[in-house]
N, C-alpha and C positions, 0 to 999 in steps of 0.2 A: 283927667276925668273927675267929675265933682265927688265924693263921697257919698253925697245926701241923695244921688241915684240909686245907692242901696239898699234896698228891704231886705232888713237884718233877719224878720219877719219870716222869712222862707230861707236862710241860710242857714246851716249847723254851725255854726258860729254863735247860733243865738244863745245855744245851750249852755256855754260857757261865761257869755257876759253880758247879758240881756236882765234887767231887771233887780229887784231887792235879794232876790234868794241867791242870785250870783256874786253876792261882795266878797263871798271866800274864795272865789275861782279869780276875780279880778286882784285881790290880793296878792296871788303869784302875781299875776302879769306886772303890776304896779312895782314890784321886784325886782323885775326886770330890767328897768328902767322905762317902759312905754309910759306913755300919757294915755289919759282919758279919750282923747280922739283917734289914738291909732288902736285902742283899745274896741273902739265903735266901729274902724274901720273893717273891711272883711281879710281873715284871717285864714294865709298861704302859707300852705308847706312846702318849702324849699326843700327836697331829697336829695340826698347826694350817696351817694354809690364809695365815698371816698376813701380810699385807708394807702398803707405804705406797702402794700404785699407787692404792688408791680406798675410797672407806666402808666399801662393803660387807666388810673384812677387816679393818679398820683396832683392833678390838676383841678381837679371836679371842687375841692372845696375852694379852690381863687376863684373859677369862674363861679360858683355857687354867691358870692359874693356880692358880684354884679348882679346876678341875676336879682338878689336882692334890692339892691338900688334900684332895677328897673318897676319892681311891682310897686316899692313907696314911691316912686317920681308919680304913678298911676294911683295913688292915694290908697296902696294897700297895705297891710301890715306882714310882712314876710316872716316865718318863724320855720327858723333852719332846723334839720333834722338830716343823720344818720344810718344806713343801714349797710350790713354788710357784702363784701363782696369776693370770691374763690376766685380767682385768676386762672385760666387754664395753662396760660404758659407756664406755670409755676409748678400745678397742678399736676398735672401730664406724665403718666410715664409708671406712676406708682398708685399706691392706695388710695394719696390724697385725692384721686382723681375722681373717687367716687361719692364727693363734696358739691362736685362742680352743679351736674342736672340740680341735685336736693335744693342749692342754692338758689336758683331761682324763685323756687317755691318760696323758701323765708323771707327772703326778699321782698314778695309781694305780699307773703303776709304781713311781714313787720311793717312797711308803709303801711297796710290798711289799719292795721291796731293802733299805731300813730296816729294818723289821722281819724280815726275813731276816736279812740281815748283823749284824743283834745280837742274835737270839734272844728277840724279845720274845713275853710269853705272850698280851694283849689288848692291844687300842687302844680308843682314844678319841680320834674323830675331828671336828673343827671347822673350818669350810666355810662361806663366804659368799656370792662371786658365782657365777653359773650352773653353769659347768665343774665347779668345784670341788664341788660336791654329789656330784653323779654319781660323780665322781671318786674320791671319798673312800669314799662307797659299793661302787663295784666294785671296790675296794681289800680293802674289808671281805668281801667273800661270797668274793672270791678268796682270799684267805691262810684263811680259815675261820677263826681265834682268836673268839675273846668279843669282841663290839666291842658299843660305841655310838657312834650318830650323833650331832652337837650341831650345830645351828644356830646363823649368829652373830644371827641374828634383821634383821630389817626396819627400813629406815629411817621416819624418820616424814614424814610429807608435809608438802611447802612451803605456802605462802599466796603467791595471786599476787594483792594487790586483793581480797584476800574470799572466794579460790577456792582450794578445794585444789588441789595441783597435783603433780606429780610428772615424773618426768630425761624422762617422754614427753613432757611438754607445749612441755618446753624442745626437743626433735627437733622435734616441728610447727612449734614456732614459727619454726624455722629454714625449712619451706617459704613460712611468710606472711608471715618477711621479703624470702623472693627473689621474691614476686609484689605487693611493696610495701604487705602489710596490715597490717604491724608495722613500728616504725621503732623505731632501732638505739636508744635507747634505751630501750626499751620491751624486746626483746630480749637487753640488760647485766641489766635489774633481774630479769627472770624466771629469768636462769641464775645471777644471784646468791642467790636465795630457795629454788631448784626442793628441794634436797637440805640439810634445814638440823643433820642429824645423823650419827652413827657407821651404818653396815645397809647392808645391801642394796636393791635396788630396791623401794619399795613397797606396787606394785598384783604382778597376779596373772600378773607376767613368770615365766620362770625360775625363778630361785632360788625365790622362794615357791611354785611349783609344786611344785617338786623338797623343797621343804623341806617341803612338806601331801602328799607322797610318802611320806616319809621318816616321818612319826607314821603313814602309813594301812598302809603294808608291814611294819612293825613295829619299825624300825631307831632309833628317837629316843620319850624318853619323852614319854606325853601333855603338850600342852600347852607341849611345850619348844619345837616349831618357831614358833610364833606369837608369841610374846614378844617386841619389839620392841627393837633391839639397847641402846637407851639404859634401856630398863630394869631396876631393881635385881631384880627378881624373875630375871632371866636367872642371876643367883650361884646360888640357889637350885636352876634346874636342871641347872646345871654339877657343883655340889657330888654333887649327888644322882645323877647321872648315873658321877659319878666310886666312889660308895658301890657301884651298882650293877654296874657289870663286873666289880667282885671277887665276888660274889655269882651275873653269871652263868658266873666261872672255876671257883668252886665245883661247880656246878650244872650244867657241862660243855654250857651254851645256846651253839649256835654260829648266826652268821649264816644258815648255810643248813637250819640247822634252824625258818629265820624266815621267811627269801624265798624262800618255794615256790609254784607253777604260782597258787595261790588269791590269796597274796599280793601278785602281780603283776597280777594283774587287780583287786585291793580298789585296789591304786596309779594304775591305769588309770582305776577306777571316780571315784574322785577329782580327777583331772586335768579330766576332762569335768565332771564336777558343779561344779567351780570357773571354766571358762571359761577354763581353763589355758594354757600354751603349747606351741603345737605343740613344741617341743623336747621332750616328754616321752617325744613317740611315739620319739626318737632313742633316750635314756635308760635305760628301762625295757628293749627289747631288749638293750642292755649291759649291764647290770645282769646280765639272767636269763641272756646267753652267759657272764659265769664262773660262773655256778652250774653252767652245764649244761641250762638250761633253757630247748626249744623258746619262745620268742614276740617274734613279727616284731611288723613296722607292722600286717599285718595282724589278729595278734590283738589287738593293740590299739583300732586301728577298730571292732573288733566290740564292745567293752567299750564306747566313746566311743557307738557307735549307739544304745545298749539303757540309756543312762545319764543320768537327766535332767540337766538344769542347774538349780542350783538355787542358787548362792552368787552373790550383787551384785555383782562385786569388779571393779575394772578392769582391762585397759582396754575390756571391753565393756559392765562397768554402773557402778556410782556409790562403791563403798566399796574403802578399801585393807586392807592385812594388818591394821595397827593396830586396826581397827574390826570384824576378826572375832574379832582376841584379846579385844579387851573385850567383845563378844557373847557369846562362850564360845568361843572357839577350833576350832582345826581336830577336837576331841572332839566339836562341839555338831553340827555339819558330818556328822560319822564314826556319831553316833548316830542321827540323823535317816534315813541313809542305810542304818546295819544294819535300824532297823526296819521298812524300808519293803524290803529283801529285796535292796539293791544293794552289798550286801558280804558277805563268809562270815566270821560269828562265830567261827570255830574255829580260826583262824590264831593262831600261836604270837606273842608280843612280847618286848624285852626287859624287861622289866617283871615275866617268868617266868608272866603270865599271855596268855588268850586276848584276840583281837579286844573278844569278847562281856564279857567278865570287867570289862576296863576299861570299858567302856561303862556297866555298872553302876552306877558311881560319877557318870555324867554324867545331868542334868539341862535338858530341854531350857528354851530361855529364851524365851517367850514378850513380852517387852518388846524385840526388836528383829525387825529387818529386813533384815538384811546376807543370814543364812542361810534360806530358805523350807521349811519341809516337803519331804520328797521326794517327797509326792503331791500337793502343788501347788505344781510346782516352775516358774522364768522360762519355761520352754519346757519339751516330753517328752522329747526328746534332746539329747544333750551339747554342749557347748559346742565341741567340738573334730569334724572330720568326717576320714574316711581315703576317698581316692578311686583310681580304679581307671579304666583304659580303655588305649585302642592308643598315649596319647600316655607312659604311666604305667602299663606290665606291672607293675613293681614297686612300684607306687605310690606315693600323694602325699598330702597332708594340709592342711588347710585348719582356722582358728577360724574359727568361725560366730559365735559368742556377739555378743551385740549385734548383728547382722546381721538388715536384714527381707528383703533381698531372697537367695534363695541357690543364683540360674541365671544365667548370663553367657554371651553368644557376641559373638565379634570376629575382628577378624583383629589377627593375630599381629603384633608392632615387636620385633622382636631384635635381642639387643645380645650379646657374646661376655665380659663381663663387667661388674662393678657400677659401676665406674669410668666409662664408656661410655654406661647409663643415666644414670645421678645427672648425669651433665653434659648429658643428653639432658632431661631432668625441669626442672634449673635455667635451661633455656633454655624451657621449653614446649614440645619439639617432642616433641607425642606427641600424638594427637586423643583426644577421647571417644567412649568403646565400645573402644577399643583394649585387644590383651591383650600385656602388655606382657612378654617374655620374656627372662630371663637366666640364660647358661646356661655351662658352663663354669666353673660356683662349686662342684662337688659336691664331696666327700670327696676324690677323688682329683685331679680337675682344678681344684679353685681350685688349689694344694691347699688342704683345710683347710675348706670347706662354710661360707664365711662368714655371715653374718646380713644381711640388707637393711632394718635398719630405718632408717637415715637416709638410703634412696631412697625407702622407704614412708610415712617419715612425712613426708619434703618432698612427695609426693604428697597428703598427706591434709592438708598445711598448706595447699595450694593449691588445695585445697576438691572436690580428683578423685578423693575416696577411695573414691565410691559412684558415678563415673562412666569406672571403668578396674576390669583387673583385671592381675594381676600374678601369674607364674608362674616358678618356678624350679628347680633343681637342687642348691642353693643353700639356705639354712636360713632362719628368720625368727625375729627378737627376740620374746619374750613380751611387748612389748610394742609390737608390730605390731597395727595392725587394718586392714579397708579386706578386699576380695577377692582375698586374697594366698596361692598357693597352693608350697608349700614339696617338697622331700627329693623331688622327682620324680627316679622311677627307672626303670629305668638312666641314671646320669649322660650329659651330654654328651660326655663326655672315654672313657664305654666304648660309644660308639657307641648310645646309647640316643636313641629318637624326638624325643626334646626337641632334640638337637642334629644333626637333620635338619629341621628346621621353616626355613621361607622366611616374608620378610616377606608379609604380605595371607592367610596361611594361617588358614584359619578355628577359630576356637578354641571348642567347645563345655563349658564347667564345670554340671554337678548336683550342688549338697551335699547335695537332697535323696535322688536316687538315688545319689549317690556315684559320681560316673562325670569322665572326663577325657578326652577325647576328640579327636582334629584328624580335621575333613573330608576323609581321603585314605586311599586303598583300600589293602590291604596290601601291591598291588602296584606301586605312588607310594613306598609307603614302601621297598619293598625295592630299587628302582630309587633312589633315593637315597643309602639305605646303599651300593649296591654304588659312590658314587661319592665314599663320604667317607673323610676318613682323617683320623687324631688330630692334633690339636693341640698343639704345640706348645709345653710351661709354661718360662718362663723361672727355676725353681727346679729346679737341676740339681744342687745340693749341700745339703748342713744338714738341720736339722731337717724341714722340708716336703719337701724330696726325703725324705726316709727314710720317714717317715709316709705320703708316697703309696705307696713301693712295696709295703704292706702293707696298707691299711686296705681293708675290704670293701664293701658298700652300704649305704645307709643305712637301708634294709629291716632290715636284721640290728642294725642301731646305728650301722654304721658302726665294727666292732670289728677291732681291729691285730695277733689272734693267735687259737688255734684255740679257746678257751677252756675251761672247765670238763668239759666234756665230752670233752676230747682228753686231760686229765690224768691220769698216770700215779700220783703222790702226792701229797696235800696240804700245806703249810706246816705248818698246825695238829699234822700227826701226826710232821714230820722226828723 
């Protein structure tokens, strides 16, 4: 692509090297080593998500690399940049965990001050563990420039004894050592195998959600999020990805010319058909609050209800990321699903083409079994369910996928935090039928809306995962399974029903009608409220004090500012 197609004119780019008053700002750059012509060229922020904390990032700055070569082959000037990233596997389990949600947030902010602060004209953004997706994403729709999304792609799964295995297996196995059905050697060898490469988690946690998001809303080229992080073909879609932003700077394609109202629901429609992770429902309304764009948990539910499931993938069925890329990827998934009427072909990509357009080119594959038709799909609804009732105005979310049974009543064992449980779990003190409540983790009151998967999976190691159910305020790992129901709203911490419940309180769950509900009349409940008062967080400075005094419900996403809809000017247009 010629250079001299670019009107520097209308780019933010201009600000920094356009004209006489910019010779101090070209100064850096000429330090750098550029020339005067890559100087003129338009100027891309290469993102990288990359640090040493865990696999899943551990790659992003080689393939960051390429991606660079690919935008100067396209006569652009690449200028690589940094931001950080919380690991949840690392994360998980303790304090650190209430890092993880916040992370998102900095994330997107630090991209936008970046490329604020230095006038860049697009990104190119690469993202590995969970936070970091989203992050990098609402990064992109908020500034509006030309972006692409890149995955660092998926780890490949262990062998444990003959059994594939994945970083879930090694969480269980951590309940069946504390009820003595694993012994501690047996325990070293699985956590030495579980993760035997560069990627992200797996099976169909998080990040792989967010990343079979990321191809279905239009943000990352086909094909690019399922690639497997040790794979050489992943050059190829860095490179290419890097050719393509300059093409859609040209071509003036902006992010929210991409992830519009349609878009977010094809995102939605995808999440459920994969058996995805409740985190999505968090996500996706972050996402569409910097666009500007109405849609809660609730419209998300609505999409998951009316959406089959139809991909194998765990932790509810048998097959990981690896095994859908070699299937045909999350395209083969995307096709099945447009023809069958659970996606809108007319949604914009960067690609410069439609939904529909790229579909074209796809092929469905008849010699596997990962992905089913979507009219003879595992089940007729989604793998993901949104629920609703007195205990959850704002409601709540639950995976179903894998699940036969999908109604629970009990009475209620509350605990005021995760810490609390998980020592209450490694003791046994909890019966079966129990509905096991943790509350005081939300967005504002952990602070920070932690994850329970190493309570949930010491539950499901200790064989209780279909004889308990589990409720919270509080987030859950994509790679949670068991009756574990997540993002109940109104938190505890704003005086919402969850944090008025008493132990023996009867707890009624329907995934099938979607309903959440405690045994006690409105007037139990207001008698209650009128006797509670908040609690107490011992985070009275730093980052989590700051974060709580902004972040909103997790209805909304869980978002730290008024977003797209309250802005006055765009980045894209300074």
């Amino acid at each position: 692509m010629d250079v001299k197609s670019f009107d520097k004119s209308k780019l933010p780019s201009r600000h920094t090297t356009v004209g006489p008053a910019r010779a101090p700002h070209r100064s850096y750059l000429y330090a750098m080593g550029l020339s005067a012509e890559e100087i003129n060229q338009p100027l891309v922020g290469v993102a990288s998500c990359w640090n040493e904390a865990a696999p899943c990032n551990i790659s992003l700055m080689r393939q960051a690399q390429v991606v660079k070569k690919g935008v100067a082959a396209a006569r652009g000037t690449p200028r690589e940049f940094c931001t950080i990233t919380v690991t949840d596997g690392i994360a998980m389990g303790h304090q650190g965990m209430k890092a993880s949600l916040v992370s998102r947030d900095v994330i997107a902010d630090s991209v936008e001050l970046t490329m604020r602060g230095h006038c860049y004209d697009a990104i190119v953004g690469l993202a590995g563990c969970d936070k970091s997706l989203p992050g990098m994403m609402m990064a992109m729709v908020r500034l509006n420039v030309p972006s692409i999304f890149i995955y660092g792609g998926s780890i490949l799964p262990g062998s444990f004894r003959g059994r594939q295995i994945t970083v879930q297996d090694v969480f269980e196995a951590v309940g069946q050592h504390s009820v003595g059905a694993m012994s501690d050697e047996d325990l070293l060898e699985i956590e030495q195998v579980a993760c035997p490469s560069a990627g992200s988690c797996g099976a169909q946690f998080t990040a792989n959600t967010m990343a079979t998001v990321a191809e279905a809303i239009g943000l990352a080229l086909p094909y690019s999020c399922g690639a497997p992080a040790p794979y050489e073909i992943r050059d190829r879609f860095c490179y290419a990805s890097g050719e393509k932003v300059m093409e859609l700077i040209a071509r003036n394609i902006r992010p929210r010319d991409i992830v519009t109202k349609k878009a977010l629901e094809n995102a939605a429609a995808v999440v459920a058909a994969t058996g995805g992770s409740t985190n999505a429902a968090l996500h996706l309304p972050a996402i569409a609050h910097e666009c500007g764009i109405e849609f809660d948990l609730f419209d998300v539910a609505e999409i998951f209800r009316k959406t089959p499931y139809i991909a194998d993938l765990k932790p509810g069925g048998r097959y990981v990321a690896k095994d859908m890329f070699e299937a045909g990827g999350i395209p083969l998934l995307m096709k099945t699903m447009l023809e069958h009427g659970y996606l809108h072909g007319d949604c914009m990509t960067v690609t410069g083409r439609t939904i529909a357009e790229n579909m074209d080119y796809v092929r469905w594959n008849e010699q596997q079994d990962v992905v089913r038709p979507a009219d003879k799909p595992i089940t007729a609804t989604g793998g993901v369910v949104g629920l609703r009732g007195n205990l959850a105005p704002e409601g709540a979310i639950v995976k179903v996928a894998g699940m036969t049974n999908q109604k629970f009543s009990g009475p209620a064992r509350c605990f005021d935090s995760e810490e609390a449980c998980f020592e209450a779990v490694g003791q046994r003190a909890y019966n079966e039928g129990d509905v096991i409540v943790i509350r005081y983790e939300g967005p504002k009151g952990g602070p920070g809306m932690r994850e329970m998967l190493a309570t949930t999976a010491a539950i499901y190691g200790q064989g209780m995962g279909d004889k308990v159910a589990l409720i919270t305020d509080g987030r859950f790992s994509g790679a949670t399974r068991g009756f574990c129901i997540g993002h109940v709203g109104p938190e505890a911490a704003e005086g919402g029903p969850i944090g008025l419940l008493r132990d023996g309180d009867i707890i009624e769950i329907d995934a099938v009608a979607g309903t959440l509900n405690v045994q006690l009349t409105d007037e139990e409940l207001k008698a209650r409220a009128a006797d509670w008062s908040p609690r107490e967080t011992d985070y009275a400075s730093g980052v989590l004090w700051k974060y709580a005094q902004t972040v909103g419900s997790a209805r909304y996403g869980a978002v730290t500012h008024p977003g797209g809809a309250k802005e006055k000017h765009c980045y894209a247009d300074i």
